[in-house]
C-alpha positions in Angstrom: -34.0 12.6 22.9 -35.7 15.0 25.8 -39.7 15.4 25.4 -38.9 18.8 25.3 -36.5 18.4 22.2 -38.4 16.2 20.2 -41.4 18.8 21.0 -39.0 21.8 19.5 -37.8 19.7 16.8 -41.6 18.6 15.2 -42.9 22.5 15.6 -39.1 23.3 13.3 -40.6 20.4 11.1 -44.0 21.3 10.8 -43.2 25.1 10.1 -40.1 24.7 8.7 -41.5 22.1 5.8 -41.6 23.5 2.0 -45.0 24.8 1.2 -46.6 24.7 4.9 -47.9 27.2 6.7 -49.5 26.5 10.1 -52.4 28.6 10.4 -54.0 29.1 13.8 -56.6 31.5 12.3 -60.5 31.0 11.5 -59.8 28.7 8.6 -57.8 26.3 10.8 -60.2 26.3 14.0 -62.8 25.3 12.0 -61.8 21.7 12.0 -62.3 21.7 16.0 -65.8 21.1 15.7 -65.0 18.5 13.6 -62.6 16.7 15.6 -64.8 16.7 18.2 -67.2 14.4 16.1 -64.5 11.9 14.9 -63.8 12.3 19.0 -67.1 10.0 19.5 -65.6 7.0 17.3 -62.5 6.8 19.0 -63.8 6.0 22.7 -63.9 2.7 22.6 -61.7 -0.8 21.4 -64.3 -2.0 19.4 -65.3 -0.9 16.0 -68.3 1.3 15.3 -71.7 -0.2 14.6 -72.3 -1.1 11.2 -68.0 -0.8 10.5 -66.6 -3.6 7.3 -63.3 -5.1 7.7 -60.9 -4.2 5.4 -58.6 -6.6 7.0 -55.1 -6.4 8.2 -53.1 -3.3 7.2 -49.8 -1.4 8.4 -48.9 2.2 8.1 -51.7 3.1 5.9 -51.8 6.7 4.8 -54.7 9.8 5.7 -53.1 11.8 2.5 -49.4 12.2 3.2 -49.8 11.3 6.8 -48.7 7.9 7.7 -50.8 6.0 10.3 -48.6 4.3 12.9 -49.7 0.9 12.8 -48.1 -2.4 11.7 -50.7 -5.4 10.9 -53.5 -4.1 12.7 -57.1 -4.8 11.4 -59.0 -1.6 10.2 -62.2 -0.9 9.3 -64.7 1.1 7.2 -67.4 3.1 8.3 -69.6 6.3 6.9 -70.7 8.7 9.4 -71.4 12.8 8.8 -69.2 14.6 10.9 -68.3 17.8 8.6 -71.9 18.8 8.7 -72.4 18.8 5.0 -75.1 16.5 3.9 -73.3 13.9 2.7 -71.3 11.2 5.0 -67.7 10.3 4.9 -66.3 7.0 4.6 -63.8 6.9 7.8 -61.4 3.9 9.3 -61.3 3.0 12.4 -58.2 0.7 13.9 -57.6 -0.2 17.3 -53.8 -1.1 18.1 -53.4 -3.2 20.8 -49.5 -3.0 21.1 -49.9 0.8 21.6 -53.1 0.6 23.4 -54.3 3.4 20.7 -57.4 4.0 18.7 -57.1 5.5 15.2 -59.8 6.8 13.1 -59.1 9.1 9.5 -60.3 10.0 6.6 -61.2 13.2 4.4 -63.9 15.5 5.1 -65.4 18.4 2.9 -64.6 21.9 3.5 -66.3 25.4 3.2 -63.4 27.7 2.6 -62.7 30.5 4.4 -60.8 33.9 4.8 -58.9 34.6 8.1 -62.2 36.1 9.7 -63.9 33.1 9.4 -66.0 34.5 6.1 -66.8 32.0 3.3 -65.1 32.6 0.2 -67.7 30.4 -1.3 -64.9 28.3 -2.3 -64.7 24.4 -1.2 -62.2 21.9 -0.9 -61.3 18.7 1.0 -59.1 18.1 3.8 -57.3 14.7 5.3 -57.4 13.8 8.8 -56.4 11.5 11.8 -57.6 11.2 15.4 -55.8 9.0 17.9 -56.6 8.8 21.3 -54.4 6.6 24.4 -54.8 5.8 28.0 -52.7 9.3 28.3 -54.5 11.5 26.1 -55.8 12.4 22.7 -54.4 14.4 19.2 -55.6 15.0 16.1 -54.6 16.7 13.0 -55.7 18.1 9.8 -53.5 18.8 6.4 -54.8 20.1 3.2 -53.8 22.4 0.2 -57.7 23.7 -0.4 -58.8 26.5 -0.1 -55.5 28.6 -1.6 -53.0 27.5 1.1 -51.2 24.4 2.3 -52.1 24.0 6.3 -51.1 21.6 9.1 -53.3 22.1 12.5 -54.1 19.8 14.8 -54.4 20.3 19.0 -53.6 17.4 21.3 -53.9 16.8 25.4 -51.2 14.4 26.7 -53.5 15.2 29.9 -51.3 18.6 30.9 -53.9 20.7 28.6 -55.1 21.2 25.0 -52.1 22.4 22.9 -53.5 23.6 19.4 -50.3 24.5 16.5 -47.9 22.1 14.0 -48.9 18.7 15.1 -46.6 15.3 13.9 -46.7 12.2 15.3 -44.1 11.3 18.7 -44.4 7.6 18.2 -47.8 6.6 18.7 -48.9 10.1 19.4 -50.0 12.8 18.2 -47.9 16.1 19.7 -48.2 19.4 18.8 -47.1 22.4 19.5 -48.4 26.1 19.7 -47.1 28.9 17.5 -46.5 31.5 20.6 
């Protein structure tokens, strides 16, 4: 399959899925910030200070998003990167076949309307980061906050691409709504 038509068919998949609606609004580009934290755990093949083995593990899960990994140790570390003031417990795993490093979890959220105004509601969204040699991706799914959302951006080193992410191997991909 063509890049191209494995791009078109993950954006039909990620919009086209029952009950999700990619939202490029305020809501969704909230989590940017928050990327850009986990970004700092994923830049180097060694676990984060202070990080507990949870041994060997393949394909664990981020809520209903698999990780692609196959007997690869991961481990467990807290870090605040939702800017609550609690920490998160995150896992970090480093694949070595793909050359990958992974790092998930779930993080708080503040919910909030299309504007970017709090609603004073909360909730809690799942997460995954990867970044390659090539480039970086991550993505964000949650059904807080009155809607079921999929957004992620990734760079495969052509740009920052910000819509309905999925995974193209190894990858993250995704692909803008316009």
């Amino acid at each position: 399959m063509t890049k191209l038509a494995c791009l078109v068919s993950l954006f039909l998949a990620a919009c086209g899925a029952n009950n999700i609606n990619v939202q490029q609004g305020s809501a969704a580009n909230a989590e940017k910030g928050t990327a850009g934290k986990v970004a700092g755990y994923a830049n180097s093949t060694t676990p984060p200070s202070g990080a507990t083995s949870m041994g060997m593990m393949s394909s664990p899960h981020a809520g209903s998003t698999t990780i692609p990994i196959t007997n690869t140790e991961v481990f467990l570390f807290t870090a605040n990167v939702d800017d609550d003031a609690s920490s998160e417990s995150l896992y970090w795993a480093y694949d070595l076949d793909s050359d990958t490093v992974f790092v998930w979890g779930q993080i708080d959220l503040d919910c909030v309307d299309d504007s970017g105004a709090s609603t004073g509601e909360t909730g809690t969204a799942d997460f995954v980061y990867e970044a390659d040699p090539g480039g970086w991706g991550w993505l964000t799914g949650t059904d807080s906050c009155g809607y079921s959302t999929l957004f992620g951006c990734s760079d495969d080193g052509t740009g920052e691409v910000c819509g309905g992410c999925d995974w193209d191997s190894s990858a993250i991909v995704c692909v803008s709504e316009s």
